[in-house]
C-alpha positions in Angstrom: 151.8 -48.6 34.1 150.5 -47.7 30.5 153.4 -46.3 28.5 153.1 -44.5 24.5 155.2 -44.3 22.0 154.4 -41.8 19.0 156.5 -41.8 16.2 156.2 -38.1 14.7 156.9 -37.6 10.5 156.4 -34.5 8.3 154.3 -36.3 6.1 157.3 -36.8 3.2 158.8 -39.8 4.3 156.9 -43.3 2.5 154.2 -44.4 4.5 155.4 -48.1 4.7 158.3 -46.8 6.3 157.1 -44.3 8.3 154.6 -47.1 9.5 157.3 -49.9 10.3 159.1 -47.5 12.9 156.7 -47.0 14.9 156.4 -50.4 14.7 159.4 -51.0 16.0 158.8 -49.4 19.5 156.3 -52.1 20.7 159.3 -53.5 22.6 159.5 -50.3 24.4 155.8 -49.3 25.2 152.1 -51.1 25.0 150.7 -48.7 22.9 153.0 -47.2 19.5 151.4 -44.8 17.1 152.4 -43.0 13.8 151.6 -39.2 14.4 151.8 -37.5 10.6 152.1 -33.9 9.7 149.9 -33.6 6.5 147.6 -31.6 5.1 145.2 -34.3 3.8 143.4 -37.1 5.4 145.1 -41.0 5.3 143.9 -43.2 2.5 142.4 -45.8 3.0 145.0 -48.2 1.9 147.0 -46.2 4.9 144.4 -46.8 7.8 144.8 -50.4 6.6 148.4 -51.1 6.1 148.6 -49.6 10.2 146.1 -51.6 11.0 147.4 -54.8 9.6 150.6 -53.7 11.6 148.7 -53.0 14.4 149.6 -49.3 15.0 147.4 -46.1 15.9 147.1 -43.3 13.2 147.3 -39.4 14.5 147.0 -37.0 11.8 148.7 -33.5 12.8 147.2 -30.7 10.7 147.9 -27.3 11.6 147.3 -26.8 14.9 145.2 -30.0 15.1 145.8 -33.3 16.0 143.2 -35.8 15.9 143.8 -40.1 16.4 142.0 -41.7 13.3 143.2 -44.9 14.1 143.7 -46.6 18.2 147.0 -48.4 18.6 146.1 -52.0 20.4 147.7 -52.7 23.5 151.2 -54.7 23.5 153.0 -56.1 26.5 156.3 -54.8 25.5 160.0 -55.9 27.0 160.1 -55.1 30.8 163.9 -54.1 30.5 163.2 -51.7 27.5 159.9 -50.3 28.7 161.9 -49.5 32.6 164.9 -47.9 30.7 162.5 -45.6 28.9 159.9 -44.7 31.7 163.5 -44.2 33.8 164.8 -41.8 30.4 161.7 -40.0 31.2 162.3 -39.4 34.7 159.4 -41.8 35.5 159.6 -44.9 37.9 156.7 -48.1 38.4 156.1 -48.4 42.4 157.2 -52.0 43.6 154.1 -52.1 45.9 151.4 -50.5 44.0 152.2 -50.2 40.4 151.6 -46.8 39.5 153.8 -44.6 37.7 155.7 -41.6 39.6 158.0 -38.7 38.2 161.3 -39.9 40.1 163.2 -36.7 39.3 163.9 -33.7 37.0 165.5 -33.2 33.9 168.9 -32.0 35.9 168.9 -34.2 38.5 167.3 -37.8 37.7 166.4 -39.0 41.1 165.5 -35.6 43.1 162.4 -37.2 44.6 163.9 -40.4 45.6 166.4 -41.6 49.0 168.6 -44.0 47.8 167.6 -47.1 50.5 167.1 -44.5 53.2 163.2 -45.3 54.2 163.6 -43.2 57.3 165.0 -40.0 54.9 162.1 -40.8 52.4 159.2 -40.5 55.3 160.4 -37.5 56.5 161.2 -35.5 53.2 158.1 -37.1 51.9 160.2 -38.4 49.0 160.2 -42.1 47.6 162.8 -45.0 47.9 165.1 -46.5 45.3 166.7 -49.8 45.9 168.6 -52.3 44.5 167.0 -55.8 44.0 170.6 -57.5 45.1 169.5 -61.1 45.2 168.3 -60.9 41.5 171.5 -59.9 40.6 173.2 -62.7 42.1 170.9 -64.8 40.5 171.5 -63.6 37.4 175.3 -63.2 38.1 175.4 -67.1 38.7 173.4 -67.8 35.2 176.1 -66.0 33.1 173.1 -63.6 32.5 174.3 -60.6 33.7 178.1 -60.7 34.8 179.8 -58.3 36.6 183.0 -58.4 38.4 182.6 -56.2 40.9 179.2 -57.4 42.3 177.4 -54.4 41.5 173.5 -54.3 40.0 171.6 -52.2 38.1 168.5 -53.8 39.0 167.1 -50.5 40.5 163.3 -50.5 41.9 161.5 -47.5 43.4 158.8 -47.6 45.8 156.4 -44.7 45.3 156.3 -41.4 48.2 152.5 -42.8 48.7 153.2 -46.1 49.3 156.3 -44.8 51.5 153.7 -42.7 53.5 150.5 -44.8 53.6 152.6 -48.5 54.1 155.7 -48.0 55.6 155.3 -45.0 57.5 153.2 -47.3 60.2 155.9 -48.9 60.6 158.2 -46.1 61.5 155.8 -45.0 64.1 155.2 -48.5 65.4 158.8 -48.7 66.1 159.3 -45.6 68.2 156.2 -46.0 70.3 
């Protein structure tokens, strides 16, 4: 799962600044880049400074956007970089890795059954559970307490996997 972060400017805010937000969102995704609305090209002392930070460089001109400068690839917080992909309406498959829209804008989970595998094979849908054991784990650590038991360690399984994988299994059964 390959996630991007661009931080958009109007090309009047300092550069340094500008430059040290985008930054910031390397916790959140593994590439981050500074997208800037100007009308002239970035110095050179600018393609540096973001490249010293280690940031990409988009310059927006009109119309036109072009990358002057490739962000390098960061392995950014898993909890932070799930919460956006999930903001986004976007989950990571358990079993395969890949990313998958897990619902709409009004409705967050649309394509998902909530730990119903049967529902999610016949409405060609994907799975979200809840990884229970972790919790308890993290419960009994003082990581993560809550007193009513309850986890917000979602996962998703992706409608592919959930009709290539675990399908068989449903057809196994009634045979």
């Amino acid at each position: 799962m390959e996630s991007i972060v661009i931080e958009v400017k109007r090309g009047t805010e300092p550069f340094a600044t500008a430059s040290g937000q985008a930054l910031g969102y390397r916790v959140y995704a593994n590439r981050v880049y500074l997208a800037d609305y100007r009308s002239t090209p970035f110095t050179h002392d600018e393609i540096h400074i973001a490249s010293h930070l280690g940031i990409g460089l988009i310059l927006i001109n009109g119309a036109k956007c072009s990358e002057v400068l490739s962000s390098p690839h960061y392995r950014p917080i898993t909890k932070l970089n799930l919460a956006l992909m999930e903001k986004l309406a976007l989950g990571s498959c358990q079993v395969c890795n890949s990313t998958f829209k897990i619902g709409e804008s009004k409705n967050a989970w649309a394509n998902l059954s909530r730990e119903n595998l049967r529902l999610a094979i016949n409405k060609n849908k994907g799975v979200m559970f809840w990884n229970r054991e972790l919790a308890k784990r993290k419960n009994r650590l003082g990581l993560k307490v809550t007193k009513d038991g309850s986890t917000h360690e979602r996962r998703f399984i992706c409608p592919d996997c959930v009709e290539s994988v675990f399908s068989k299994f449903k057809l196994h059964a009634e045979e």
